[in-house]
C-alpha positions in Angstrom: 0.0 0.0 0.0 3.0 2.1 0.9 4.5 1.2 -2.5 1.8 2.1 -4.4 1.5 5.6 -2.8 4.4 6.8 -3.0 4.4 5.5 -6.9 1.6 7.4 -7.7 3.1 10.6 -5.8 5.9 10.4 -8.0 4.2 10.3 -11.2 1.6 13.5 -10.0 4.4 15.2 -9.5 6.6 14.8 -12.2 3.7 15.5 -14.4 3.0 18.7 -12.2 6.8 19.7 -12.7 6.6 19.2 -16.4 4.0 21.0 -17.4 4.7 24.2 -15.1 8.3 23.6 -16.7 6.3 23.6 -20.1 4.1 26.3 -19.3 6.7 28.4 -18.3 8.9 28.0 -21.1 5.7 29.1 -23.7 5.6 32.4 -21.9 9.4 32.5 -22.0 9.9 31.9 -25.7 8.3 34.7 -27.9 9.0 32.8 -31.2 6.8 29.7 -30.2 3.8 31.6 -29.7 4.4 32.9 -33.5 4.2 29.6 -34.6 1.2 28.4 -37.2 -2.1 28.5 -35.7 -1.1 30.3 -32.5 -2.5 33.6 -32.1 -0.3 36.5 -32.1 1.7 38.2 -29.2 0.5 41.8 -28.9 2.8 44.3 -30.0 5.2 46.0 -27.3 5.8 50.0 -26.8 7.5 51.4 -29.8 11.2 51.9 -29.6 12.5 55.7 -28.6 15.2 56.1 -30.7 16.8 54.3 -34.0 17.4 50.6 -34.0 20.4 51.2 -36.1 23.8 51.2 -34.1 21.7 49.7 -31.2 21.4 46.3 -32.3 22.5 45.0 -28.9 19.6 45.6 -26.5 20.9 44.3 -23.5 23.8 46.6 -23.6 21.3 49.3 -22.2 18.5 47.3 -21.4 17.9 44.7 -18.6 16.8 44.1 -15.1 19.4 46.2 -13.2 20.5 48.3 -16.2 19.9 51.9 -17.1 16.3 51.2 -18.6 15.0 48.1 -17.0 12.5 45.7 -18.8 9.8 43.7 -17.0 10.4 40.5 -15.7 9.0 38.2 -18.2 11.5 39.4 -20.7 14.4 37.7 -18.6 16.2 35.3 -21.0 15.4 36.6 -24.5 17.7 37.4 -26.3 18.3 40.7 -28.3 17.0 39.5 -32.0 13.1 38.7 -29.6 13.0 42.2 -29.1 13.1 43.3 -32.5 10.0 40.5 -32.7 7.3 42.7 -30.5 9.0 46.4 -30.5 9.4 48.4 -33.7 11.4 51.6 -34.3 8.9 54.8 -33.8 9.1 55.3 -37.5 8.1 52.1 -38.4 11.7 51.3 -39.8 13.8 48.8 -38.0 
């Protein structure tokens, strides 16, 4: 009885752990939810200033750097950002 318990404890959580791991990395990853047949992210706040010679985002950008991002963009890397924010003239 012990055995069996314990067996099926294991398996609820491991199943728990992978799909909070899964869920978590869908929110995480900006070019999954572009994929076919997903809807759309919404678009971010346009960019201030010119994209071009500030192709490195994370140079001024980050969570203890001059202009901080939120939280939930902890991770990406600087060609996501390009994916939800555009230039203020449209050009990027």
């Amino acid at each position: 009885m012990r055995q069996a318990y314990s067996t099926q404890l294991a398996w609820v959580t491991g199943i728990l752990v992978l799909f909070i791991a899964g869920t978590f990395a869908l929110i995480q990853s900006p070019e999954v939810l572009e994929s076919p047949g997903i809807i759309a992210v919404t678009v971010g706040q346009p960019v201030p200033h010119p994209v071009e010679g500030h192709e490195h985002c994370s140079s001024c950008h980050g969570i203890k750097e001059m202009k901080p991002y939120p939280i939930n963009h902890l991770g990406w890397n600087d060609q996501s950002c390009t994916k939800c924010h555009e230039a203020a003239g449209g050009e990027l």
